[in-house]
C-alpha positions, 0 to 999 in steps of 0.5 A, a space after each residue: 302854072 307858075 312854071 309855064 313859059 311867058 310866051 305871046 300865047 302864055 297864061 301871063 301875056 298882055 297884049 302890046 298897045 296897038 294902033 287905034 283901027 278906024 271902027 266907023 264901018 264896024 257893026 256889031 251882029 246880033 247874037 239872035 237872028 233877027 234881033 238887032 244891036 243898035 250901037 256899034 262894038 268898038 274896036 277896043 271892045 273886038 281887041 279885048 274880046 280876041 286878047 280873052 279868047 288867045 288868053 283861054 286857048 293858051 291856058 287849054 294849051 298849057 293844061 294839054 301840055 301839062 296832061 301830055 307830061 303827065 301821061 308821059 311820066 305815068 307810061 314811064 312808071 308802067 312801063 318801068 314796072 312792067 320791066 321789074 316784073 319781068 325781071 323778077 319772073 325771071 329770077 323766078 325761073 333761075 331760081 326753079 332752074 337752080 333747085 332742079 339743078 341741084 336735085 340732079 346734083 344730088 342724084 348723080 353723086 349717089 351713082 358710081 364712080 368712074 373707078 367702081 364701075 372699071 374695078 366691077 368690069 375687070 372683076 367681072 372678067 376674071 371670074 368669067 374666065 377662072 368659071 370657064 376654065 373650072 367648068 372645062 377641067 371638070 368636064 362639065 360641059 353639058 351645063 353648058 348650053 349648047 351652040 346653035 351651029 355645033 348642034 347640028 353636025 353632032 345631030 348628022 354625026 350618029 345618023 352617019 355613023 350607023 348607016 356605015 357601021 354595022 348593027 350591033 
């Protein structure tokens, strides 16, 4: 209240000393229909009354004002609360991120190397070709399995050769 501002509407205002009005055609009304105010209200009194009523609005005022500032600081506070939050859920989230990050890591370690994987070609290479070269000079062909496209002229082959040659 008492860093309200002194205005013309202000809690602290005093009306300036006005002119004396002429108040002879002035008459009070009743406050009941019907009943009736024998002796005029005087000016003075109509100037206090409205001084009384300015005084009240302003004093609502202020009291408005002052809610609307509190509201305003209390919408800051959420809404200041409502960004930490946020922020924490996604700190959250990196950290979930990281941990997941980390078992891949830890899982991709444990597989071969470029190298190992190079070295178990070429192995692999060599011993196909010295088992091939053995399987021929030994003339182990039949535990080979036969060629689909070789089987067939081999099949044609006898049945040729017995119908031209003659029967034993």
């Amino acid at each position: 209240m008492t860093d309200a501002p002194k205005t013309a509407t202000g809690q602290d205002f005093i009306p300036a000393a006005t002119t004396p009005v002429e108040t002879s055609g002035v008459e009070a009304k009743p406050a009941i229909p019907g009943a009736s105010v024998a002796t005029p209200i005087a000016a003075n009194q109509l100037f206090d009354q409205l001084a009384r009523i300015e005084d009240k609005t302003s004093r609502i005022e202020d009291k408005y004002a002052r809610s609307e500032s509190l509201l305003t600081r209390v919408e800051d506070k959420v809404e200041g609360a409502s960004n930490r939050m946020n922020e924490a859920a996604r700190q959250s989230d990196l950290a979930a991120l990281r941990s997941e990050m980390r078992g891949l890591t830890e899982r991709t370690r444990r597989l071969p190397g470029t190298g190992a994987l190079v070295l178990t070609a070429i192995i692999t290479a060599v011993l196909t070709v010295v088992l091939m070269v053995a399987v021929q000079r030994l003339n182990l062909d039949s535990l080979l399995p036969p060629r689909a496209n070789a089987t067939a002229p081999a099949a044609q082959a006898p049945a040729t050769s017995s119908a031209t040659s003659p029967a034993r």
